[in-house]
C-alpha positions as a printed Julia matrix, in Angstrom:
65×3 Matrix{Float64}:
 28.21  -20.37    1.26
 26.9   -21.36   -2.2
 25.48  -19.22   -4.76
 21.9   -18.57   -5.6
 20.96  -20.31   -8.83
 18.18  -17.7    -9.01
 15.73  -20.02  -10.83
 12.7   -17.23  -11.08
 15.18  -14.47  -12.11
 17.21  -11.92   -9.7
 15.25   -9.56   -9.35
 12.73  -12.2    -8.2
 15.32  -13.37   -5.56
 15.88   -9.88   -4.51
 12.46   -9.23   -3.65
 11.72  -12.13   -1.95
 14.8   -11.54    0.35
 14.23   -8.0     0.92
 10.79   -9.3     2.55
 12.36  -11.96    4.42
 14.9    -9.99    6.36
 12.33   -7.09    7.04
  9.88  -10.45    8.76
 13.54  -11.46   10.43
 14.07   -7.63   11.98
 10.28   -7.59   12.76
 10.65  -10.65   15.22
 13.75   -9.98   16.74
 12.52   -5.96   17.28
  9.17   -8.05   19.31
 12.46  -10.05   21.45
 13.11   -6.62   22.39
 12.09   -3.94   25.05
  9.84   -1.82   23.88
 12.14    1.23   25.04
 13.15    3.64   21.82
 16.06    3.7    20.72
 18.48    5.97   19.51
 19.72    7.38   15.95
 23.23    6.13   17.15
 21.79    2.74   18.85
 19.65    1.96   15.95
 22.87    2.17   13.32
 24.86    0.18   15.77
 23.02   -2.45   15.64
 24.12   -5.27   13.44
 23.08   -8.5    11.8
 25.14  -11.82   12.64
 26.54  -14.04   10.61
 24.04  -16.63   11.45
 21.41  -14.23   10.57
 22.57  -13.61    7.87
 23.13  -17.52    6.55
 19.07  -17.85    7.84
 17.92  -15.14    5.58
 19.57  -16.7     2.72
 18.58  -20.3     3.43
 14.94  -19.0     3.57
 14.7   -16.98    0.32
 16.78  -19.55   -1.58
 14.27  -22.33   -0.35
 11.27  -19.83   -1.22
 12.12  -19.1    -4.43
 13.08  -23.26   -5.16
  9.7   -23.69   -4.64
């Protein structure tokens, strides 16, 4: 994995992935029954690797523009 450059700043960069990942858990929560969950479901939940690398890709190629 490489290392933003950050070329508007970090805290720009932050942002801008903060809002990406909350779009990413908004489309995979519509993949989803619509059942509630849990307290203890909810915090099991966990992000994969590739979701992880996707979120990255995207707010590095967001904030290159």
């Amino acid at each position: 994995m490489t290392t933003p450059a950050f070329p508007n700043g970090f805290s720009s960069w932050q942002k801008t992935h903060f809002e990406v990942v909350e779009v990413l858990c908004y489309i995979r929560g519509l993949d989803e029954t619509k059942q509630p969950k849990s307290f203890a479901e909810m915090i099991d939940r966990t992000a994969t690797e590739e979701m992880y690398e996707l979120a990255l890709s995207l707010t590095n190629k967001y904030e290159e523009q």
